[in-house]
Every structure is written in structure tokens, then in C-alpha cells.
Kinemage of the C-alpha trace (Angstrom):
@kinemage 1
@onewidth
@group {chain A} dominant
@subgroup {mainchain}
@vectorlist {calphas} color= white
{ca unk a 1} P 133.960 227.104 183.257
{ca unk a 2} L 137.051 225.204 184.444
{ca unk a 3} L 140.752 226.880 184.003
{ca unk a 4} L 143.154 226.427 181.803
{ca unk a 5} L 146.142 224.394 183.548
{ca unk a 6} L 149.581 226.730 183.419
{ca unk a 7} L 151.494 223.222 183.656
{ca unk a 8} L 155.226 224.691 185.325
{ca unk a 9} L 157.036 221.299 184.423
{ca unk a 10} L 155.871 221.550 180.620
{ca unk a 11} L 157.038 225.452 180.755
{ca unk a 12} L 160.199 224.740 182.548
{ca unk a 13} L 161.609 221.764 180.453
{ca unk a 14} L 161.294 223.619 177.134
{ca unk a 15} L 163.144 226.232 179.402
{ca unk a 16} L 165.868 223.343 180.174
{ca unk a 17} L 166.240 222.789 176.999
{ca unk a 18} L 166.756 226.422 175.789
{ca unk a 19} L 169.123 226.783 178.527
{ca unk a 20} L 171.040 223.663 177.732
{ca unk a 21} L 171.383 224.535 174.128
{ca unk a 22} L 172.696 227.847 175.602
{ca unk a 23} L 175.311 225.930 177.765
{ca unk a 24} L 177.063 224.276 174.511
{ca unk a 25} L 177.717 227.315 172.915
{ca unk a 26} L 179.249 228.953 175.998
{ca unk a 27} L 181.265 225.540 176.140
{ca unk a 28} L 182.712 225.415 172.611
{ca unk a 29} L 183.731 229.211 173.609
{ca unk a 30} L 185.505 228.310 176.536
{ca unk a 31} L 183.191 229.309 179.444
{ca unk a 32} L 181.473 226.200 181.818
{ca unk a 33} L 178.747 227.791 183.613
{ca unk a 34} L 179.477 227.280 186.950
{ca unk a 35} L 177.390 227.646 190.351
{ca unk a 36} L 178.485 226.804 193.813
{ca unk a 37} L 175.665 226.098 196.882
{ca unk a 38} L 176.283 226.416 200.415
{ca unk a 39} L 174.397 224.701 203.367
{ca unk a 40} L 175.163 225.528 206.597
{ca unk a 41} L 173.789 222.754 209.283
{ca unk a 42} L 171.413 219.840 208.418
{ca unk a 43} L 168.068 221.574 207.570
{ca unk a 44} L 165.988 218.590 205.643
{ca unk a 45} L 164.203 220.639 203.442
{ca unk a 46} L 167.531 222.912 202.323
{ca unk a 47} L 169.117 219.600 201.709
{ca unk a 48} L 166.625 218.716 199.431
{ca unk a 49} L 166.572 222.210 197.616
{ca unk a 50} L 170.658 221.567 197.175
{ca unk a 51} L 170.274 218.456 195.774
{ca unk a 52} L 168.091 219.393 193.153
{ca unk a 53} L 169.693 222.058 192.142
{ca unk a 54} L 173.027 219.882 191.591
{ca unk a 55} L 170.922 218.055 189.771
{ca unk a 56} L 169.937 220.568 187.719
{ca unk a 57} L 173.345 221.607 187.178
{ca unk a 58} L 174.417 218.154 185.796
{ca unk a 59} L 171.017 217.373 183.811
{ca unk a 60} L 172.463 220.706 182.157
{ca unk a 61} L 176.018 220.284 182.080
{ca unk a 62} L 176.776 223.195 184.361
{ca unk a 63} L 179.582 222.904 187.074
{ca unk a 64} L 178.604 222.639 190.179
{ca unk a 65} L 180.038 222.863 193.583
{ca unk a 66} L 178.688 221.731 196.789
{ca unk a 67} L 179.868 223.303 199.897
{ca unk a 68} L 178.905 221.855 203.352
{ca unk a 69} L 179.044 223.047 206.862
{ca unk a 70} L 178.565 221.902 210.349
{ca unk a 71} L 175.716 224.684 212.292
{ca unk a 72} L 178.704 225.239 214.465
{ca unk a 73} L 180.290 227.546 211.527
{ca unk a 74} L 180.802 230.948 212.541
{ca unk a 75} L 179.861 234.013 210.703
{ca unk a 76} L 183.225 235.324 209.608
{ca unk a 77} L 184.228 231.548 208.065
{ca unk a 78} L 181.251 231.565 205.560
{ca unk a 79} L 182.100 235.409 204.717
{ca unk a 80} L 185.420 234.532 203.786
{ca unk a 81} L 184.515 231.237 202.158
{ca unk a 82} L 182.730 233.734 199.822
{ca unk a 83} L 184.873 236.355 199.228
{ca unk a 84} L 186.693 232.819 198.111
{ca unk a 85} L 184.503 232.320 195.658
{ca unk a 86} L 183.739 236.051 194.988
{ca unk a 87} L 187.203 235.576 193.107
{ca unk a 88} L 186.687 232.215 191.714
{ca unk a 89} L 186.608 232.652 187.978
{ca unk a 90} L 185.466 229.106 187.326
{ca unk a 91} L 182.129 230.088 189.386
{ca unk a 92} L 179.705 232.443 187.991
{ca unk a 93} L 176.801 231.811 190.115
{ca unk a 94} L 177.307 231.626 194.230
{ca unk a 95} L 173.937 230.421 196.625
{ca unk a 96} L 174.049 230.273 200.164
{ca unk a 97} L 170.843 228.293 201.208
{ca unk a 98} L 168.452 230.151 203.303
{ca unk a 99} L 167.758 229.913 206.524
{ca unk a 100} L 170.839 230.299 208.078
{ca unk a 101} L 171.583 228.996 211.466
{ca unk a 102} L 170.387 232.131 214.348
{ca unk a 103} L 174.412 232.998 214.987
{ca unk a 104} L 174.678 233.995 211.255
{ca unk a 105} L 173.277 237.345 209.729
{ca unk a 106} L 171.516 236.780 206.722
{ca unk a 107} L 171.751 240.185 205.500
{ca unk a 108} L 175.365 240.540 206.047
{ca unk a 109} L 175.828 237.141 203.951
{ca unk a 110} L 173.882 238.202 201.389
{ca unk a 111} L 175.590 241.698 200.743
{ca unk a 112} L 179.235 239.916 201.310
{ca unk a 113} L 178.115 237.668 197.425
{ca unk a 114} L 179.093 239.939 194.265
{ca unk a 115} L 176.098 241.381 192.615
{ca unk a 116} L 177.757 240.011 189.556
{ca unk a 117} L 177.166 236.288 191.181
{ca unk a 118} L 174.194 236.758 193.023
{ca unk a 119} L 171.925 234.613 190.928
{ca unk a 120} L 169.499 233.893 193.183
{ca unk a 121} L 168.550 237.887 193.033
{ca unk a 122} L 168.418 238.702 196.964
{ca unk a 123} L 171.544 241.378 196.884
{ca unk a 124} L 169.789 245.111 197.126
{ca unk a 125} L 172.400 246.074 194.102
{ca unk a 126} L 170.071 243.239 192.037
{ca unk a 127} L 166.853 244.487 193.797
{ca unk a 128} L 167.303 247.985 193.056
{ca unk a 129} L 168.455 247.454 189.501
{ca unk a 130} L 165.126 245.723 188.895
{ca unk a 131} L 162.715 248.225 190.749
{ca unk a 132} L 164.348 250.754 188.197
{ca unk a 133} L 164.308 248.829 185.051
{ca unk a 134} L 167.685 248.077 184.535
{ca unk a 135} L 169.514 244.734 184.105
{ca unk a 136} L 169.845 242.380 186.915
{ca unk a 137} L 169.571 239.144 188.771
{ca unk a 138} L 165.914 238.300 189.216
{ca unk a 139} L 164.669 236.487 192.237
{ca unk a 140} L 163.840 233.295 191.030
{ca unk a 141} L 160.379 232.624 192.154
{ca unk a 142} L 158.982 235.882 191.118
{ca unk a 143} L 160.997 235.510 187.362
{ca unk a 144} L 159.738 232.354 187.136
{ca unk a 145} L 155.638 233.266 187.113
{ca unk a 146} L 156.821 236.276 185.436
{ca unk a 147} L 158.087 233.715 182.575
{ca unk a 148} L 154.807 231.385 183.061
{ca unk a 149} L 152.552 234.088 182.845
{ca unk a 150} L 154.298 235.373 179.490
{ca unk a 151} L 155.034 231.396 178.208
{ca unk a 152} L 150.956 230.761 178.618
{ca unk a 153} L 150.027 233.996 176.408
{ca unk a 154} L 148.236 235.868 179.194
{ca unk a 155} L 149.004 239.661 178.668
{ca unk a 156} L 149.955 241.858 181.590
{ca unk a 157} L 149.563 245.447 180.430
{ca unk a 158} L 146.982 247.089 181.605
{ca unk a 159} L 145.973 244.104 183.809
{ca unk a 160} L 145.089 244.695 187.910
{ca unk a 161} L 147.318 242.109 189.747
{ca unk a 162} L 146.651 241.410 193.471
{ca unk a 163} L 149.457 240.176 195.366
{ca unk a 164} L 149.052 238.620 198.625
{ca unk a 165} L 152.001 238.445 200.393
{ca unk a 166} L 154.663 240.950 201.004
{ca unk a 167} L 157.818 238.738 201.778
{ca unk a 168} L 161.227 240.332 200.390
{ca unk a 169} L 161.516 236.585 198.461
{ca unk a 170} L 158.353 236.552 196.146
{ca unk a 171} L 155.570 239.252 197.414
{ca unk a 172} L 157.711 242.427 196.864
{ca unk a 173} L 160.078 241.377 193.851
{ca unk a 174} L 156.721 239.970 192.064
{ca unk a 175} L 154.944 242.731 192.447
{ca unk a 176} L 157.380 244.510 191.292
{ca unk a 177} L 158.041 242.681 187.595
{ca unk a 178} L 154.310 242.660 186.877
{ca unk a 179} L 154.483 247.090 187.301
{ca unk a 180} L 157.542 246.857 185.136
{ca unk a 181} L 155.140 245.129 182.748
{ca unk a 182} L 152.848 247.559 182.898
{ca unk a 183} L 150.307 246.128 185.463
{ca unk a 184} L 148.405 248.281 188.120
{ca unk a 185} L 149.698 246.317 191.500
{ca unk a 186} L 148.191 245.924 194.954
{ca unk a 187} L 149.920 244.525 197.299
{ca unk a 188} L 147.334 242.569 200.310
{ca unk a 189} L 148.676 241.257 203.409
{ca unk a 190} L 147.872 240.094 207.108
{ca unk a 191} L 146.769 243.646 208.150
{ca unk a 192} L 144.998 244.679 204.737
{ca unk a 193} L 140.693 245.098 205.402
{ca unk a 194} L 138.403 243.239 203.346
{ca unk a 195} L 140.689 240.948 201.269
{ca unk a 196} L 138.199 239.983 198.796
{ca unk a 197} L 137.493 243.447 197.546
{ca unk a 198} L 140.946 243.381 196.535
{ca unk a 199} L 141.133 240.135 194.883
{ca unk a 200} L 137.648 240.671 193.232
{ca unk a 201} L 138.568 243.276 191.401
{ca unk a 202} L 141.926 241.251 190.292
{ca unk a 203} L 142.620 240.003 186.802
{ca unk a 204} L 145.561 238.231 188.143
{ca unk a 205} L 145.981 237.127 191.376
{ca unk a 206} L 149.555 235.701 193.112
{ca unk a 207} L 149.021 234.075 196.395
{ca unk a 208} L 152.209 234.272 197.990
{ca unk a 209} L 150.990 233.936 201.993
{ca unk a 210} L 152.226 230.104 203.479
{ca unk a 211} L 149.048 229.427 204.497
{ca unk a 212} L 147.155 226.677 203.112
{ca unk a 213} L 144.021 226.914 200.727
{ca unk a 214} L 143.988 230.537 202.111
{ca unk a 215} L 142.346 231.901 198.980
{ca unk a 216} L 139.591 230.274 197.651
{ca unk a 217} L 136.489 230.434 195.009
{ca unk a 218} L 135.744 233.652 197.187
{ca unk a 219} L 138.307 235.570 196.103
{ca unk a 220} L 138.410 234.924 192.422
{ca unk a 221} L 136.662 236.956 189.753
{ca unk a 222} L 135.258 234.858 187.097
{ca unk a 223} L 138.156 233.897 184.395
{ca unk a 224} L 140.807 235.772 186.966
{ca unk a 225} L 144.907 234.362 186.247
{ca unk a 226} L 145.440 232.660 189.850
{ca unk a 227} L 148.909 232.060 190.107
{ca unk a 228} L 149.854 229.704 193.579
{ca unk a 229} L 153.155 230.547 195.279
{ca unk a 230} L 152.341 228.326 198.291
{ca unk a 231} L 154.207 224.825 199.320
{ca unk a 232} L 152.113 223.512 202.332
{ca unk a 233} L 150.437 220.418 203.632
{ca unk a 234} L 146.878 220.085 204.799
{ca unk a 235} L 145.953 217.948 207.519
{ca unk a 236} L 145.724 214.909 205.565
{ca unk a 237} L 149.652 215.979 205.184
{ca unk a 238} L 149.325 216.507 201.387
{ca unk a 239} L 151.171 218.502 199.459
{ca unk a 240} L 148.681 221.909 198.432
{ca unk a 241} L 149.257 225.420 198.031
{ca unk a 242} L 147.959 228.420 198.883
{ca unk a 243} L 144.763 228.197 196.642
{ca unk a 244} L 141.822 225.674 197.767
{ca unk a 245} L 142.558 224.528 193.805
{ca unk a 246} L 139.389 222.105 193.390
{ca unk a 247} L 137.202 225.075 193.994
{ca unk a 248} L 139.031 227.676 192.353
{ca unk a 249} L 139.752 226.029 189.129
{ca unk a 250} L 135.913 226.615 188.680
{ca unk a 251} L 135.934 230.413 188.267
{ca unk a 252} L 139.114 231.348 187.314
{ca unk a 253} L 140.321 231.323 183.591
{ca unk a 254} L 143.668 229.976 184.406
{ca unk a 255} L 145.215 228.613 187.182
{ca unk a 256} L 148.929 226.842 188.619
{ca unk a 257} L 148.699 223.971 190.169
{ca unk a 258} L 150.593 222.680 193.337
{ca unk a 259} L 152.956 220.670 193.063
{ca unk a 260} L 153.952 221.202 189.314
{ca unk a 261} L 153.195 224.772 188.992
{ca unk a 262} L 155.458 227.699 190.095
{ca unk a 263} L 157.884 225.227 191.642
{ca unk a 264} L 159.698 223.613 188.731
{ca unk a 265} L 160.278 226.839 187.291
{ca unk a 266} L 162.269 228.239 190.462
{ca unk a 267} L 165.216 226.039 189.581
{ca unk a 268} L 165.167 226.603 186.388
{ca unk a 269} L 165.318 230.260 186.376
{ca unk a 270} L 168.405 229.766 189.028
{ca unk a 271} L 169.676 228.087 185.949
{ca unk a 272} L 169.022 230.735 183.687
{ca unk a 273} L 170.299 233.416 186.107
{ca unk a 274} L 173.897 231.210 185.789
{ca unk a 275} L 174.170 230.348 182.332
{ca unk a 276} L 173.429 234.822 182.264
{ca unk a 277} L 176.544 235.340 184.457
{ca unk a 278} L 178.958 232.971 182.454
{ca unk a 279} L 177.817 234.521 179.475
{ca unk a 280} L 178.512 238.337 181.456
{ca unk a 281} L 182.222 236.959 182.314
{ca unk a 282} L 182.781 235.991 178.816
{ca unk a 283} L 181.459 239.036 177.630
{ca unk a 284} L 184.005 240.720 179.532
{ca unk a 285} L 186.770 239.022 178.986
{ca unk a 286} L 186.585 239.467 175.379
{ca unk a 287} L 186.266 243.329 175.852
{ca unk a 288} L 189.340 243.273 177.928
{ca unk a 289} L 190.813 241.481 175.134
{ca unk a 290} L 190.100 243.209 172.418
């Protein structure tokens, strides 16, 4: 048995499109979706993430807004460069690309964004709306193999996921949206005993750990979901997840690949999460209105 491909760029351009569509009809009602991205310092790898989400943003016909900083930016500058933009009607979506140089608290940044703006899902306002059902800004990653998993037919209800990873990013949040879907979660992680219990008795498995081909034909029941979070190179410096694929593709019943699995879809569910807030400021100003 070989798995059947989840294929994240197929999934996230009919997603595009959907949202695009979306994004003319806000137009012709006034409303320009609009997200704004700050990096802080010269990080090669956050500079890449920026770019392609501007790119995104145009590809969609979403405003964007690029902010840039020098490391040397103080704390108290980028808080009040959001609170700027906090107010900014003509931006409905605010990112501040993670990591942050060591001077600047994270957490503090991340509570200063609205919860109405926070599209990439990190504010605790967002994370505690979605541990208790309610509306909210989901993280991006986790929403976006929430969506795959849903977009490739596989059901969830009643299913035993195995997460392996507990980061606040993607292990936690993911976790999370599968229970709200009725799944029986375990989380695994770097102290749990006898991983491949666990993940044997998994029906879908997220691999969420950074660490490269960490899970392999081992860990996977026979036609098991295995969903790969991971973005790493092996020695030969390829790109490869966290799932030794070759091997695993054998046993499980469907499987993401890496790259062009879980990664396309990130982006497009930030896009998502700010075509959602435009629509939310419309929303409201034609309440206040009428």
C-alpha cells in the first residue's frame, strides 16, 4: 500500500482562488483587505517569509504594507508603531515576524496587536476563544492541516490523533482544533516514554518536532493520516520534514509531503485570516450605520 498524496499547493490555490473571489466583493463594497508585516533586523529566513507573504497579498489584490527595522530598534518604538496601526482603519491584519531580536519581548509584542488584527492567531484573547469554541483568529499552521485534513475527505470524529510536538505555534493550537472536531488527542513530546505506543495506536498523526525524519515507518499504523509539520535539511542539505517520507508513504493511508504539503497552506490561511477581519470591520461599520 502506498499513501494517498494530500498535495498542500493543489489545496491551497483553490483556497487562493476562493479567497480572491472573496476580495472583489469586499472591494466593490468599499473595504481593501489590508495587512501590514514587520521585520525587525535582517533574519534571512524572516525575510523570505515577508516576501512571500507580500506576494501573496498582491497575487490577491490585498494591501499590503511592509515595515522594516534596523535590530537596533528598541522595544517601546515597535509597541507604538503598533498601537499605530492598532488604529489604522485601512489595515485589518497586523504581523510582526517572529523571532524578535533578544532586547524585545515577544510576549509583550504580541499582546500590544488588537485581537481584532491579530491574524496570525498568537494573541491569548484568539487562543482562548478557540480552546472554548468560539470565533477567532486561528494560528495559521495548525488551521491550515485543519483545512487539508477536511479538503482531502478524511473524517476527524471519533479519530485518535497523536501530536508530537507541544510548541505554543502548531503542537498546542493543533491539538486543540482536532478536539474541537471531535478527536481523542495525545499530545507526545521530548520527555513522553515509549513514543511508538502512542503513535501506533494513532489514526492521525501530526509531527510537529524540528527534527528531521524523526518519525518513521515505526511509528505509523497501517493506513494512519501522517500529516508533516517539519521544514529541515538532512545532511545532504535537502529540504525534508519531520517524517522519513520514502518509508512512511508505505504504511500510511495518506500522507503530506515536504516541501508542498502543510507549507503552502500557512500563507494562505494568513490570507484568509485578513480577508475575515476586513470583512469584521465592514460588518461593523454597517451596524454603526444603520
Amino acid at each position: 500500500m502506498t499513501a494517498t498524496i494530500i498535495d498542500g499547493k493543489e489545496i491551497a490555490k483553490k483556497k487562493k482562488q476562493e479567497i480572491a473571489n472573496e476580495v472583489e466583493k469586499l472591494k466593490a463594497e468599499g473595504i481593501v483587505p489590508g495587512l501590514a508585516v514587520i521585520l525587525v533586523g535582517d533574519n534571512q529566513a524572516s525575510r523570505t517569509y515577508v516576501n512571500s507573504k507580500q506576494r501573496a497579498c498582491k497575487e490577491l489584490g490585498m494591501h499590503s504594507v511592509q515595515i522594516e527595522y534596523p535590530e537596533s530598534l528598541t522595544e517601546e518604538e515597535l509597541l507604538g508603531k503598533i498601537a499605530e496601526l492598532n488604529q489604522d482603519d485601512t489595515i485589518h491584519g497586523i504581523l510582526v515576524q517572529l523571532p524578535l531580536p533578544k532586547a524585545i519581548n515577544e510576549t509583550r509584542v504580541i499582546e500590544a496587536i488588537s485581537p481584532e488584527k491579530d491574524v496570525d492567531g498568537f494573541h491569548p484573547v484568539n487562543i482562548g476563544r478557540m480552546i472554548t469554541g468560539q470565533d477567532a483568529f486561528i494560528s495559521c499552521t495548525p488551521f491550515g492541516i485543519l483545512v487539508m485534513l477536511k479538503e482531502a475527505g478524511i473524517e476527524i470524529a471519533g479519530k485518535h490523533a497523536v501530536v508530537v510536538g507541544r510548541s505554543n505555534i502548531v503542537g498546542k493550537p493543533v491539538g486543540q482544533l482536532l478536539l474541537n472536531e471531535n478527536a481523542t488527542v495525545t499530545y507526545c513530546h521530548s520527555r513522553t516514554k515509549d513514543l511508538e505506543k502512542h503513535t501506533l495506536e494513532a489514526d492521525i498523526i501530526v509531527a510537529a518536532v524540528g527534527r528531521a525524519g524523526f518519525i518513521t515507518e515505526r511509528h505509523v499504523k497501517p493506513g494512519a493520516v501522517v500529516i508533516d509539520v517539519g521544514i529541515n535539511r538532512n545532511e545532504a542539505g535537502k529540504l525534508c520534514g519531520d517524517v522519513a517520507y520514502e518509508e512512511a508513504k508505505e504504511k500510511a493511508g495518506f500522507i503530506t509531503p515536504v516541501p508542498g504539503g502543510v507549507g503552502p497552506m500557512t500563507i494562505t490561511m494568513l490570507m484568509f485570516n485578513t480577508l475575515k477581519s476586513a470583512r469584521n470591520h465592514l460588518n461593523k461599520l454597517q451596524s454603526s450605520n444603520s
